[in-house]
RODRENGU-20881 format. One record per atom (N, C-alpha, C): residue in one letter; chain; x, y, z. Coordinates in steps of 0.1 Angstrom, whole numbers, plus 5000, padded with zeros to 4 digits. Example, Ala and Ser with C-alpha at 12.3 -4.5 7.8 and 13.67 -1.06 7.14 Angstrom:
REM RODRENGU-20881
drennu:pavex:east:north:up
a:A:5132:4943:5078
a:A:5123:4955:5078
a:A:5132:4967:5078
s:A:5128:4978:5071
s:A:5137:4989:5071
s:A:5129:5000:5079
END
This chain:
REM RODRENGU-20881
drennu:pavex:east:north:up
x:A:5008:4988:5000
x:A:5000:5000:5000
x:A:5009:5013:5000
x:A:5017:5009:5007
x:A:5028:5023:5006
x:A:5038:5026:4996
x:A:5038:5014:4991
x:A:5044:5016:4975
x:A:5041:5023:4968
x:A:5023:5021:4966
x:A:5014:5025:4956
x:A:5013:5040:4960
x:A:5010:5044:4976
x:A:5008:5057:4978
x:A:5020:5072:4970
x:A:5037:5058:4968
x:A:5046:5063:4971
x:A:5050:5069:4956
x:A:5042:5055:4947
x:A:5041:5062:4929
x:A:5033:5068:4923
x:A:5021:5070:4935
x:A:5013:5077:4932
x:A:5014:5093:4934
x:A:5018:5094:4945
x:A:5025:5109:4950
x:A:5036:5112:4940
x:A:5046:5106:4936
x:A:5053:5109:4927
x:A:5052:5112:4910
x:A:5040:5108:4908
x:A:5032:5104:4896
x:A:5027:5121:4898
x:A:5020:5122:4904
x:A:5015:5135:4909
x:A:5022:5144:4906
x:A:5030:5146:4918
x:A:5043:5157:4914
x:A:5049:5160:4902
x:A:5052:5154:4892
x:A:5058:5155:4883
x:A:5048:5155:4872
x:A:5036:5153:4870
x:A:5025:5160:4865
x:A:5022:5168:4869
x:A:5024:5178:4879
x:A:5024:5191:4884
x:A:5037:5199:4880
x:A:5044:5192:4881
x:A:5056:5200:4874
x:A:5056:5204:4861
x:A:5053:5193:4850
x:A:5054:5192:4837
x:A:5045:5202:4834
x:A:5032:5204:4843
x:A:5021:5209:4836
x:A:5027:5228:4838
x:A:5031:5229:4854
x:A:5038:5244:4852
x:A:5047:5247:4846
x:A:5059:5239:4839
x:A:5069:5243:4831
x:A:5057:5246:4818
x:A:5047:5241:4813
x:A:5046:5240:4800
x:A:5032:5253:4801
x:A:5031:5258:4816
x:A:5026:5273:4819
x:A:5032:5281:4816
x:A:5041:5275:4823
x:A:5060:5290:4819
x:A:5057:5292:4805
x:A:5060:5282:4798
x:A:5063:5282:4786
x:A:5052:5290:4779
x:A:5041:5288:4777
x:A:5033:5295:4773
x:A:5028:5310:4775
x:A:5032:5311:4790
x:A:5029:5327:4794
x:A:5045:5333:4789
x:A:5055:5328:4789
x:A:5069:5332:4786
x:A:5081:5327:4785
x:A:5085:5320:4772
x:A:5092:5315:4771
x:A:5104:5317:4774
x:A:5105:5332:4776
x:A:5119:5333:4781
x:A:5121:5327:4798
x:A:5116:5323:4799
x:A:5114:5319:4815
x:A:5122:5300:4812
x:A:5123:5296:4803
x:A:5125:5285:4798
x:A:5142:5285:4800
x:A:5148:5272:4804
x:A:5167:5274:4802
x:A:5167:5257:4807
x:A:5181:5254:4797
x:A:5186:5244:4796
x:A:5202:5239:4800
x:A:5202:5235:4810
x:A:5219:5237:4813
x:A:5225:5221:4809
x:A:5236:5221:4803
x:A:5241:5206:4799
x:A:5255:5206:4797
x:A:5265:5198:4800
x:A:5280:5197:4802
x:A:5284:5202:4789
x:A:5296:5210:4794
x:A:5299:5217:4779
x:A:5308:5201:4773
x:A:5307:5195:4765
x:A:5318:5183:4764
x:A:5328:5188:4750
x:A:5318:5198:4738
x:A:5323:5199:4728
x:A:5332:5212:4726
x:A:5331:5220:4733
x:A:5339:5232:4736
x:A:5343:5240:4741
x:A:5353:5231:4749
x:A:5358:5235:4764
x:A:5376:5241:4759
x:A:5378:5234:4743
x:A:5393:5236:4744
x:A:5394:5252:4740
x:A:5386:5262:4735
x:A:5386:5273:4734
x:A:5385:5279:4744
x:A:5383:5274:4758
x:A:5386:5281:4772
x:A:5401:5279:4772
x:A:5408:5265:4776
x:A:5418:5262:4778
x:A:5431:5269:4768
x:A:5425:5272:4756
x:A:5436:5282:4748
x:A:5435:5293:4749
x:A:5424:5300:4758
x:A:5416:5319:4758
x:A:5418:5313:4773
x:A:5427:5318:4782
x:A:5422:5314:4793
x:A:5418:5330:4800
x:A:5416:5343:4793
x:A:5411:5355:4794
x:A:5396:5350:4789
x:A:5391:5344:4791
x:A:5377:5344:4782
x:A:5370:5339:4792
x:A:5360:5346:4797
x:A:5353:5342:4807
x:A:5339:5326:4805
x:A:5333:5337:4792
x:A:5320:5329:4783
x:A:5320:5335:4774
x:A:5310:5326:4766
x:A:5303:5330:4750
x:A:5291:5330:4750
x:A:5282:5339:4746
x:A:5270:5341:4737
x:A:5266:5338:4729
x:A:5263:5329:4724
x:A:5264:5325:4708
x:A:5244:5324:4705
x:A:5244:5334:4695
x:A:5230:5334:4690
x:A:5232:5324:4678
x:A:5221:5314:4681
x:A:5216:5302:4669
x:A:5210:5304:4661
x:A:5211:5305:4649
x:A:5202:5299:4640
x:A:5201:5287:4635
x:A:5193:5278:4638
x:A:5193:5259:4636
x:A:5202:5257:4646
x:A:5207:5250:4642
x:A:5220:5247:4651
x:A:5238:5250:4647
x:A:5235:5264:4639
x:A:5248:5271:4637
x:A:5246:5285:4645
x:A:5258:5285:4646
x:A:5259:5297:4652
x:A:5259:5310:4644
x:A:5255:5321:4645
x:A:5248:5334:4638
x:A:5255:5344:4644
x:A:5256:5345:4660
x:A:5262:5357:4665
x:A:5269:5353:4677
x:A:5284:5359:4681
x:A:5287:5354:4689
x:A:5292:5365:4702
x:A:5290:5368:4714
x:A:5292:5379:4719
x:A:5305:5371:4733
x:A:5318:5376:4731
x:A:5329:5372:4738
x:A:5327:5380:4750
x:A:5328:5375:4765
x:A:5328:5382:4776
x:A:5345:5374:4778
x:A:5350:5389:4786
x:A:5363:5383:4785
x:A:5371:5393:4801
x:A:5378:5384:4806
x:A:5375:5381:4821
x:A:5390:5393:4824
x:A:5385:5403:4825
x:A:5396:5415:4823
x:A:5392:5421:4840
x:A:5385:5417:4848
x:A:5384:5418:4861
x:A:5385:5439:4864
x:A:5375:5441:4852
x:A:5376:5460:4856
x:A:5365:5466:4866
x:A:5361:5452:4869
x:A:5354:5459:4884
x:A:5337:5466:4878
x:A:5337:5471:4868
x:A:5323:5474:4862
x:A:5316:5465:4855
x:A:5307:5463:4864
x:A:5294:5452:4856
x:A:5290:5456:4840
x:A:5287:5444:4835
x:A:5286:5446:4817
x:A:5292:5459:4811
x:A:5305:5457:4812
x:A:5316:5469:4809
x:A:5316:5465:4794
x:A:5317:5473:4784
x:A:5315:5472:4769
x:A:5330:5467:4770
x:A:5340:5468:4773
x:A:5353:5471:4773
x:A:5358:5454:4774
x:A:5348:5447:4779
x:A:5349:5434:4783
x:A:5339:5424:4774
x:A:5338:5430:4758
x:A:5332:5422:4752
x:A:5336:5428:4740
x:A:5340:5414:4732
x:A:5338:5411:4719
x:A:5329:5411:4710
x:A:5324:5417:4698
x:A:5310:5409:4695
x:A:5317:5403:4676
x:A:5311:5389:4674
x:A:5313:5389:4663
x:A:5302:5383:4656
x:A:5296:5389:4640
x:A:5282:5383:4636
x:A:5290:5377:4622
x:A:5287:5363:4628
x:A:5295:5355:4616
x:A:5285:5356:4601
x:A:5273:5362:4601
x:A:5273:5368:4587
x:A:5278:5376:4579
x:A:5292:5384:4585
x:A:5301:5391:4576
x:A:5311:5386:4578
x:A:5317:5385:4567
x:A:5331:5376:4561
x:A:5346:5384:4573
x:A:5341:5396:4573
x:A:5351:5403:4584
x:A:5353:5400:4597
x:A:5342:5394:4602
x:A:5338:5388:4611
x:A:5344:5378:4614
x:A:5342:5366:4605
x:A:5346:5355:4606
x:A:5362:5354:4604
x:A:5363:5360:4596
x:A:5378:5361:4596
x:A:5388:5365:4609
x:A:5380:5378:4618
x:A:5388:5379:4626
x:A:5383:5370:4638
x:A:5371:5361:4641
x:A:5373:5351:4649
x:A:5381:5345:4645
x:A:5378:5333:4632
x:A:5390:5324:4628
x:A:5408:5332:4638
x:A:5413:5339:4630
x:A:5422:5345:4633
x:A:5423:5346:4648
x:A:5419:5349:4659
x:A:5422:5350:4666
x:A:5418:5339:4678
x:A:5406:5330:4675
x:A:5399:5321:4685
x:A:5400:5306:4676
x:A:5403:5306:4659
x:A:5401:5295:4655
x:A:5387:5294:4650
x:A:5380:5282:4650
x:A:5366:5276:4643
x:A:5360:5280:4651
x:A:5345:5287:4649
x:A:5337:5293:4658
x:A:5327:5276:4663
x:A:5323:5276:4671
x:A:5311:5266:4674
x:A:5302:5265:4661
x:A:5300:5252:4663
x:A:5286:5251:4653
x:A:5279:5236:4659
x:A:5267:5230:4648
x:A:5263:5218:4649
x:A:5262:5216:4661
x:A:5253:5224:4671
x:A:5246:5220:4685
x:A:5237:5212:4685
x:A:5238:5197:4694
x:A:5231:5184:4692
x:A:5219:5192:4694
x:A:5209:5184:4684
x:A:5198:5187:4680
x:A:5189:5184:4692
x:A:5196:5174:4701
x:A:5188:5165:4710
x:A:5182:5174:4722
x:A:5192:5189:4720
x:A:5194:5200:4732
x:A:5191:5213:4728
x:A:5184:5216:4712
x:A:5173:5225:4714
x:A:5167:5221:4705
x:A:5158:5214:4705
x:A:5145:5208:4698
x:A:5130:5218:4705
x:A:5136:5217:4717
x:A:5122:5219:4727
x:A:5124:5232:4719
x:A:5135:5241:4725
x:A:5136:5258:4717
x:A:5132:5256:4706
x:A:5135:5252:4697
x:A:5132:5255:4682
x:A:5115:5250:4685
x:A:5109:5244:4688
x:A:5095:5242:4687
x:A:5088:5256:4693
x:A:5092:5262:4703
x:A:5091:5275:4709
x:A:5091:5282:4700
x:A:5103:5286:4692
x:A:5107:5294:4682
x:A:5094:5299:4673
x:A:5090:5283:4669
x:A:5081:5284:4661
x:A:5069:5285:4662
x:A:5064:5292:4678
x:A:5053:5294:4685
x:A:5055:5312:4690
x:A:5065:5315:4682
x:A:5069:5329:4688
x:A:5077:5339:4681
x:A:5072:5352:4674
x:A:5079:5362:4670
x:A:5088:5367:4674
x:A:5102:5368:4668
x:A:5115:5374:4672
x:A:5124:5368:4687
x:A:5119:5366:4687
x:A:5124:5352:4699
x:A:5139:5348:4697
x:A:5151:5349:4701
x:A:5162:5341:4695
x:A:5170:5335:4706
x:A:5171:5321:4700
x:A:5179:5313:4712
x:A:5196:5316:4714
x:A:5198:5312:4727
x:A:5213:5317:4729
x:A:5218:5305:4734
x:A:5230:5299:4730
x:A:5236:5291:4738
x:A:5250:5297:4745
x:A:5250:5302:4759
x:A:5257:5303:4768
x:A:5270:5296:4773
x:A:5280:5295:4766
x:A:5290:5289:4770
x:A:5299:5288:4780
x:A:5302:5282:4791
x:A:5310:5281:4800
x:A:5322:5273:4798
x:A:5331:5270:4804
x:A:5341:5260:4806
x:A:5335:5247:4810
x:A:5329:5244:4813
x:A:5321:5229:4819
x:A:5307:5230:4818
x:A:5298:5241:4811
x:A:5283:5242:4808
x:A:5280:5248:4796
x:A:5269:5247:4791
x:A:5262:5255:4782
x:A:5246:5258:4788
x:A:5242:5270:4790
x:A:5230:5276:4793
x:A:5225:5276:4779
x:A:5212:5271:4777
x:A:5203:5272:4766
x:A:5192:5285:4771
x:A:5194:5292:4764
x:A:5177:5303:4763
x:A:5173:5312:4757
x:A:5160:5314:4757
x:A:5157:5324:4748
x:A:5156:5338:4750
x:A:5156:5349:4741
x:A:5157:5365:4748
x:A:5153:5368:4735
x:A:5146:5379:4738
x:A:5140:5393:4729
x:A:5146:5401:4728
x:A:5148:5402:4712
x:A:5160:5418:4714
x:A:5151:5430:4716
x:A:5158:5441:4723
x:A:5154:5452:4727
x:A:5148:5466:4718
x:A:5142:5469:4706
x:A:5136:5477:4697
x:A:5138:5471:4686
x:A:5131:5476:4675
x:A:5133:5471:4661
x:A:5141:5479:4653
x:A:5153:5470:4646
x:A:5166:5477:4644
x:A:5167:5475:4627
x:A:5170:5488:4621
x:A:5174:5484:4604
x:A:5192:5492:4606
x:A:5200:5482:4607
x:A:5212:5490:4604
x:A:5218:5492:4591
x:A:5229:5498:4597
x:A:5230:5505:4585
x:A:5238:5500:4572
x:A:5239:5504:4563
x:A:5237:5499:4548
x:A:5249:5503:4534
x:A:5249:5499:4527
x:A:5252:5504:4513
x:A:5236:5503:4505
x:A:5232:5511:4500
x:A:5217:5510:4491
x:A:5218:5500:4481
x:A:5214:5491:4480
x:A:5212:5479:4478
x:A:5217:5468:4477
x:A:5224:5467:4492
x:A:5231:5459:4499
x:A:5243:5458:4494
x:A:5254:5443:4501
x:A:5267:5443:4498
x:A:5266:5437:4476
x:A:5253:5435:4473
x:A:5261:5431:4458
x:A:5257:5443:4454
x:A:5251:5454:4455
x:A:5257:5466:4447
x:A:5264:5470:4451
x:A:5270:5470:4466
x:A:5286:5473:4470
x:A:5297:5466:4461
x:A:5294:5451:4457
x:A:5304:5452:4449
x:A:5308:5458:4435
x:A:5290:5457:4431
x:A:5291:5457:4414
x:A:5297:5475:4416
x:A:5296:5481:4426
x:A:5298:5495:4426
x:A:5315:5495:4425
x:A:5325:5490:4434
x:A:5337:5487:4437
x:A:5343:5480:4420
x:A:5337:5471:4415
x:A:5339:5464:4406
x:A:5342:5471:4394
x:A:5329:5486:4395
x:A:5334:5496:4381
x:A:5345:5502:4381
x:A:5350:5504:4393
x:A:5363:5507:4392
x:A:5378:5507:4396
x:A:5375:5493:4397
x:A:5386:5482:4399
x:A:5395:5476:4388
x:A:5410:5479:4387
x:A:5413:5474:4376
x:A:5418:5463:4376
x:A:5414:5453:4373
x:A:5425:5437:4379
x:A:5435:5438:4371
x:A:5447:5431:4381
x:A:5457:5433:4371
x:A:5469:5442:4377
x:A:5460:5453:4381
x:A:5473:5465:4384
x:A:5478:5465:4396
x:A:5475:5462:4408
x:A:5473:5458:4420
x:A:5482:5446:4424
x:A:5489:5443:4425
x:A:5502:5430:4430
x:A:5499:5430:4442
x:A:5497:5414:4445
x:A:5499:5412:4462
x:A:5502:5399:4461
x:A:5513:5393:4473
x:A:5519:5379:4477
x:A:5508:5372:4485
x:A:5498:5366:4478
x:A:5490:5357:4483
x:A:5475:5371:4487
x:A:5466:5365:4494
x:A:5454:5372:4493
x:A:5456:5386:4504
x:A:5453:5401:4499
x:A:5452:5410:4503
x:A:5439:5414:4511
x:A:5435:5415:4521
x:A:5428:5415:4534
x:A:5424:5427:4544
x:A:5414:5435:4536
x:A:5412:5449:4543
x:A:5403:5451:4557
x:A:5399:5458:4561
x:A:5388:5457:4570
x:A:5385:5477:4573
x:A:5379:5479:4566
x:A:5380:5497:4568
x:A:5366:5502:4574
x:A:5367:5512:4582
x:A:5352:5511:4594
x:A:5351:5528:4591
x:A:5337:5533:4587
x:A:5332:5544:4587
x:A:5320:5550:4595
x:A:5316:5563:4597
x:A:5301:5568:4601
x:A:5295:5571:4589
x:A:5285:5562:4595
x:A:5274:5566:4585
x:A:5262:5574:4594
x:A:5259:5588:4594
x:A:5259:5599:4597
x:A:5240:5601:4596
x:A:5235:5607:4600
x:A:5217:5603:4600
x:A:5210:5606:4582
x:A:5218:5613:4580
x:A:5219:5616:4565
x:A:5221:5606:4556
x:A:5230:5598:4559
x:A:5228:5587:4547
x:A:5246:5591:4546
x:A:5252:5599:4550
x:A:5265:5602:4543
x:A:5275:5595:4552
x:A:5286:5587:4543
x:A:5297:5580:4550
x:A:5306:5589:4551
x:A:5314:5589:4568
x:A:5322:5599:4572
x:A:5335:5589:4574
x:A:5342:5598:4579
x:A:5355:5596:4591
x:A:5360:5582:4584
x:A:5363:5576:4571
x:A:5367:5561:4567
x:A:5381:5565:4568
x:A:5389:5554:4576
x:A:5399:5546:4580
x:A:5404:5530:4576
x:A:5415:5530:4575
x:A:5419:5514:4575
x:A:5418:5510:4590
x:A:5407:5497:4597
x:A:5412:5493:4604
x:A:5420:5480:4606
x:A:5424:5478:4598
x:A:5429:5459:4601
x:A:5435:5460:4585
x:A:5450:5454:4583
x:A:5446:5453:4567
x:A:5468:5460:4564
x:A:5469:5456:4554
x:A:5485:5470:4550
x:A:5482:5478:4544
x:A:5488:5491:4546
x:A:5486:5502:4534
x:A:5490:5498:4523
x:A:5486:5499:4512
x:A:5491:5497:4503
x:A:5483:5506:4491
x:A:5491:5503:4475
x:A:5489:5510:4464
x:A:5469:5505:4465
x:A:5471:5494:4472
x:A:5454:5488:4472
x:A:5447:5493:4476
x:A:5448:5491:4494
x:A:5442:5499:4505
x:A:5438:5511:4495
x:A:5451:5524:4492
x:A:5449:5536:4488
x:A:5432:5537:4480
x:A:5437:5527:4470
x:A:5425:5528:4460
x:A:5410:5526:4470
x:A:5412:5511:4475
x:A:5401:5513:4479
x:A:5393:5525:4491
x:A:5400:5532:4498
x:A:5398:5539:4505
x:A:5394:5551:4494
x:A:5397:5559:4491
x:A:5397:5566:4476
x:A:5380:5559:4472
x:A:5378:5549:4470
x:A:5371:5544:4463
x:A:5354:5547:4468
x:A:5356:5546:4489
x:A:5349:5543:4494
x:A:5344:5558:4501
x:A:5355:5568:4498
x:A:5353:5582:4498
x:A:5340:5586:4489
x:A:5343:5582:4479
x:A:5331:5585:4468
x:A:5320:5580:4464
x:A:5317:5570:4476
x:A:5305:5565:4476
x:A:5299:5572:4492
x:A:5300:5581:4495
x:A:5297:5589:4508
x:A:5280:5592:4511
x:A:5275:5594:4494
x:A:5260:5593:4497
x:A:5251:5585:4492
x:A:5262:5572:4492
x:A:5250:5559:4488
x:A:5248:5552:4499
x:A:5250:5559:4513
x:A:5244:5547:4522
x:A:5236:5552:4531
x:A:5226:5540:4539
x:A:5215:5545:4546
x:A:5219:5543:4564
x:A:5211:5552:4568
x:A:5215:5551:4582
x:A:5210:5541:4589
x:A:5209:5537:4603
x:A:5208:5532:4613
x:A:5192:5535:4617
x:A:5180:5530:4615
x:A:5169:5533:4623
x:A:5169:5521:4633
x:A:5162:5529:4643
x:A:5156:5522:4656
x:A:5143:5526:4660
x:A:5133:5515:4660
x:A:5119:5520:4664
x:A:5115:5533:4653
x:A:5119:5533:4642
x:A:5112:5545:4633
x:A:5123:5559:4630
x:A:5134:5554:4642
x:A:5139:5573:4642
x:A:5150:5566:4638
x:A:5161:5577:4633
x:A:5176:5578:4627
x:A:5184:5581:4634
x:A:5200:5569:4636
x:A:5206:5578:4643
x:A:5223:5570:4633
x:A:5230:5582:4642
x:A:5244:5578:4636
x:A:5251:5566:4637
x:A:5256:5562:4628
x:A:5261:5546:4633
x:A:5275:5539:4628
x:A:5284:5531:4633
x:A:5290:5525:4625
x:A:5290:5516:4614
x:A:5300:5515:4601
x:A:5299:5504:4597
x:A:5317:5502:4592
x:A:5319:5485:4591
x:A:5329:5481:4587
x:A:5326:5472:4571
x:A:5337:5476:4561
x:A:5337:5473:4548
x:A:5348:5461:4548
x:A:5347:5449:4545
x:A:5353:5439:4542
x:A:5356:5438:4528
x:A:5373:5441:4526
x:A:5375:5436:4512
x:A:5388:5429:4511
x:A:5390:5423:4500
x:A:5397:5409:4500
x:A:5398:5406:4486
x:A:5413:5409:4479
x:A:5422:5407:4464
x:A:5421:5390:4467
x:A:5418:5385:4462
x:A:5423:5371:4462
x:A:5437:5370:4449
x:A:5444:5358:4452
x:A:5456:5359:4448
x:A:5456:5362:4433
x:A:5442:5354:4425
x:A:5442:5356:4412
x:A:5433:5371:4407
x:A:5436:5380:4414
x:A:5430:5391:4416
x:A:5415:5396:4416
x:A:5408:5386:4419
x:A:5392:5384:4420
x:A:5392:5396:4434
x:A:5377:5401:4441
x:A:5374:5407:4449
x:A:5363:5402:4458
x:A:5364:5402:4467
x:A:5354:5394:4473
x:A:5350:5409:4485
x:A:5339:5417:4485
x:A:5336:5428:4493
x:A:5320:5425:4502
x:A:5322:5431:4513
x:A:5306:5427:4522
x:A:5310:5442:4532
x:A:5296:5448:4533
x:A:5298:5455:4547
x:A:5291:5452:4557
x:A:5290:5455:4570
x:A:5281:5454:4582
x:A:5281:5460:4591
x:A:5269:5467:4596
x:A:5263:5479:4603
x:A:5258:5473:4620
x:A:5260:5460:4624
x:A:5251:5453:4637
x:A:5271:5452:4648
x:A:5267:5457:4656
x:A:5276:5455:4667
x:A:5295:5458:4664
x:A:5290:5474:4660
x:A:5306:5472:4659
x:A:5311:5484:4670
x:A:5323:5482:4668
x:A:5333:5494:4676
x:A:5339:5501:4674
x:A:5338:5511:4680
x:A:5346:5527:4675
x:A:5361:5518:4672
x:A:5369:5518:4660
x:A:5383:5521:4656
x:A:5385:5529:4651
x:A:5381:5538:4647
x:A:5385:5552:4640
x:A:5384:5565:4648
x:A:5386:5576:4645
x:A:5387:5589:4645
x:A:5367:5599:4644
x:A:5360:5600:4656
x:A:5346:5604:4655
x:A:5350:5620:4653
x:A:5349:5623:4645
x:A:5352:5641:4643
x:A:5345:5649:4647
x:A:5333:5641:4646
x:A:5318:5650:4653
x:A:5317:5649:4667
x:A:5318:5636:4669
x:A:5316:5635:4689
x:A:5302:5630:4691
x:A:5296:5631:4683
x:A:5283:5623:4686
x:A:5280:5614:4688
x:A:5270:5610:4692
x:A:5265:5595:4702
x:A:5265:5589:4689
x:A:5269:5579:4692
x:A:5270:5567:4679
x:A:5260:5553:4685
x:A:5249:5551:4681
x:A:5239:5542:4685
x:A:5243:5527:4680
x:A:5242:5512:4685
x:A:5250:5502:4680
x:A:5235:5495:4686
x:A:5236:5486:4678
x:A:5227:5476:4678
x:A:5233:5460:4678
x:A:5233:5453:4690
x:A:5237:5439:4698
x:A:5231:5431:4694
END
């Protein structure tokens, strides 16, 4: 009899449980989290041993955005100063993770957000995060904070190229293996690109041109809205000679960082 009372109470319970988790869920899914042994990506602590955690925004089971907290001990809670951000949808991006961290994460067992992705697809703008530790991964979901259009070349990176392309001469340009720029501008509420700099990259007869290049495209780009209104913003231009003198060019306006020279001093708005 006390067996039965014993699977019965238990039977109970955990039908009370299941049934309030799946309240949570419905009243707020951000209320939802998944913690599970990190097994697959712990050696990226052991080689960053400055690296506290990762952020990694999913899409499917690849990674989309990755936000480095990095264990610089400045005493100020969520210090900008103590984060990396990299959105492996720009090639500039990816390159300077590769480059400095190696292979970003990818292919998160499916077995460990199924439940999220079924959420996902019960909910607008919703994006899952997997939280990385040295020995865990936190699974969960967050809402980004306003509705963000950043900022741009007018009609994205392939009329950035076909624009770069008219006056590019292949051929004239010599480089030992693939030449590798990374140059970061304001794009101003106006639409006009300011203050361009090389940040990452060698000077060269190349750089020159392209810089030169990207001067004269000052009023083909759009600004930064948030919730409806305009504000000033960064962006960084990824370009890249490949050995056989091909070009490979992308920009991106989501989470970057002052490297350059702000002439104006104005609040520069960034979107995470």
């Amino acid at each position: 009899m006390k067996n039965i009372l014993f699977v019965f109470v238990t039977t109970l319970l955990l039908s009370t449980n299941l049934a309030g988790q799946e309240a949570d869920e419905a009243q707020d899914p951000r209320k939802v989290t998944k913690a599970v042994p990190n097994t697959s990506y712990r050696e990226i602590f052991i080689q960053h041993p400055e690296l506290s955690s990762m952020s990694v925004e999913l899409n499917g089971d690849t990674a989309a955005f990755i936000t480095m907290i990095l264990n610089r001990e400045t005493g100020i809670a969520d210090n900008e100063q103590d984060k990396e951000y990299y959105d492996l949808g720009f090639e500039g991006d990816r390159y300077m993770f590769q480059k400095k961290f190696g292979p970003p994460p990818h292919n998160f067992p499916e077995k460990d957000i199924r439940q999220f992705n079924d959420l996902l697809s019960k909910t607008e703008r919703n994006r899952l995060h997997a939280v990385l530790h040295k020995d865990s991964i936190l699974y969960k979901l967050s809402y980004p904070v306003g509705m963000f259009i950043n900022a741009a070349f007018k009609g994205g990176n392939d009329k950035l190229k076909e624009a770069l392309m008219e006056n590019y001469q292949k051929g004239k340009y010599k480089t030992n293996g693939d030449s590798i720029l990374i140059i970061q501008g304001i794009v101003d509420r106006d639409g006009t690109l300011k203050d361009i700099a090389l940040t990452m990259g060698t000077q060269s007869p190349f750089s020159n041109f392209v810089l030169e290049w990207l001067s004269g495209t000052e009023q083909s780009w759009l600004p930064m809205i948030k919730d409806g209104r305009v504000y000033r913003s960064l962006v960084d231009v990824y370009v890249r000679m490949h050995s056989d003198g091909s070009i490979t060019v992308s920009a991106n306006g989501r989470a970057r960082k002052l490297r350059t020279t702000d002439s104006a001093g104005g609040a520069l708005l960034v979107h995470y």
